[in-house]
N, C-alpha and C positions, 0 to 999 in steps of 0.2 A: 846768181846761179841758184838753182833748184836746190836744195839741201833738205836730207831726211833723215828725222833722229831715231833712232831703235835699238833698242835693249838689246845685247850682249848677254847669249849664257857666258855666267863665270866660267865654267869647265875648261867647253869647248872654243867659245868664242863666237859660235854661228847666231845668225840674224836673228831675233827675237820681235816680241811686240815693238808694231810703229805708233810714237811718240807723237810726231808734230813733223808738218812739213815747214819752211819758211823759204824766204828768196833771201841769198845772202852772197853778199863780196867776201866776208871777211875767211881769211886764210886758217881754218881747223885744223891745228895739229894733237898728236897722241897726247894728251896728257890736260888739256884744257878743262874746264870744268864749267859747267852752263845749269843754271835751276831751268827747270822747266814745270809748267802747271799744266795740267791733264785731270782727268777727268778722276783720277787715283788719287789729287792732289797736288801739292808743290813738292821736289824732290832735286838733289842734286844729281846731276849726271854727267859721270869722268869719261872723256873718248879715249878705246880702244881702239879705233880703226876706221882709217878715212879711205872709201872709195871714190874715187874720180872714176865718169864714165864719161866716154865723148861718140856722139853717133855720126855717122854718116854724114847726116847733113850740119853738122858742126856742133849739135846742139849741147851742152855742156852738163851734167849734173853730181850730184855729190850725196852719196849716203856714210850719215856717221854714227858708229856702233861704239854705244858705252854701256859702263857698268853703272849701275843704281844705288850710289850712297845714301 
């Protein structure tokens, strides 16, 4: 599945810079925590918030909002 990672303001919560895209099965819940490396560097990043989207013709994707440890 499509999976998109993006920075989370602290405050509000709403979608921030996107991170990295990847195809992934595995099951994101709140609280996981994943390094990722970008162009800022390597950094930890805590999920906040998992979207599931599914469109019309079945196609399945997933954006996940975390905070920047």
């Amino acid at each position: 599945m499509r999976t998109d990672f993006f920075e989370a303001d602290e405050f509000t919560g709403s979608k921030g810079q996107h991170y990295a895209t990847i195809d992934s099965d595995y099951r994101w819940e709140k609280g996981d925590e994943v390094w990722l490396n970008s162009e800022g560097g390597r950094f930890k990043l805590r999920i906040t918030w998992v979207v599931v989207e599914v469109a019309g013709d079945g196609t399945v994707t997933r954006e996940l909002l975390g905070l920047r440890l």
